[in-house]
C-alpha positions as CSV (number, residue, x, y, z in Angstrom):
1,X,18.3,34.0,39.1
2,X,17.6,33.2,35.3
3,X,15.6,35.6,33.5
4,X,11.8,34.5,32.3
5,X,11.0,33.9,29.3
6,X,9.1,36.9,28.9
7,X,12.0,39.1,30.1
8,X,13.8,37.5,27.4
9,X,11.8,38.0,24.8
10,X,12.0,41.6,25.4
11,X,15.1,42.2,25.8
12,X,15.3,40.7,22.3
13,X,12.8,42.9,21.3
14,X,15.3,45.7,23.0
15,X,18.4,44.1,21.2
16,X,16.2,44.4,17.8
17,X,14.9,47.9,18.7
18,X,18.9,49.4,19.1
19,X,20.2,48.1,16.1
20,X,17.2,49.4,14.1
21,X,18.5,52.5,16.1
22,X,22.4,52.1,14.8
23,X,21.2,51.2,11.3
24,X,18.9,55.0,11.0
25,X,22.0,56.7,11.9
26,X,24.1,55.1,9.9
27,X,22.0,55.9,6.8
28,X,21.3,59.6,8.6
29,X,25.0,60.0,8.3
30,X,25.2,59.0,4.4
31,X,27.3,55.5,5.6
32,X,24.6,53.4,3.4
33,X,27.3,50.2,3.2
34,X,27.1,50.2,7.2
35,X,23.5,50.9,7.1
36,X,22.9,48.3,5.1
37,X,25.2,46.1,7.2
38,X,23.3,47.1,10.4
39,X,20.0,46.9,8.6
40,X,20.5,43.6,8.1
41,X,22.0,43.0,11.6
42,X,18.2,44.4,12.8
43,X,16.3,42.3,10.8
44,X,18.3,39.2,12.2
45,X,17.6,40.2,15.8
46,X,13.9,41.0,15.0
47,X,13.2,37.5,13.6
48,X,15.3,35.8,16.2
49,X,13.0,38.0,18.9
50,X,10.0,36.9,16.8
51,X,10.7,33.9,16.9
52,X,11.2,33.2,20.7
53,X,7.9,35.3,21.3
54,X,6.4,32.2,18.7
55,X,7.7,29.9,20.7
56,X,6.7,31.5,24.1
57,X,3.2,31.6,22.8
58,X,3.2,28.1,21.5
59,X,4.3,26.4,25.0
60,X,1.7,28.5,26.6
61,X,-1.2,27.1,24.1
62,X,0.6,23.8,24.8
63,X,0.3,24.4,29.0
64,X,-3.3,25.4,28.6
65,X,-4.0,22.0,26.8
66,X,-2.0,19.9,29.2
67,X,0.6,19.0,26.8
68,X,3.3,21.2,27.9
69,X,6.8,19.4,26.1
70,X,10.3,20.4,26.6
């Protein structure tokens, strides 16, 4: 069964959350070049979840006018 798109965009939101996660430790342990790797990493996965939550939002102003498009 495929996963809604409202259970994707969190677990996108889950994906960004860890990495934020990996990147803390990293820099907690003193490996800034990994941190800054994994920061990086994090702020990918944040706009990528941003940007399906976007687009989640704008088909459902789009259903609500009747001009749903896919």
């Amino acid at each position: 069964m495929p996963q809604s798109t409202h259970a994707q965009a969190a677990e996108l939101h889950n994906i960004a959350a860890h990495a934020h996660k990996r990147a803390a430790a990293s820099h907690s342990e003193n490996d800034h070049l990994s941190a800054h790797e994994m920061s990086t990493e994090a702020f990918e996965k944040s706009r990528e979840a941003h940007q399906h939550a976007e687009n989640l939002a704008h088909q459902e102003r789009l259903a609500k006018t009747g001009k749903v498009t896919k």
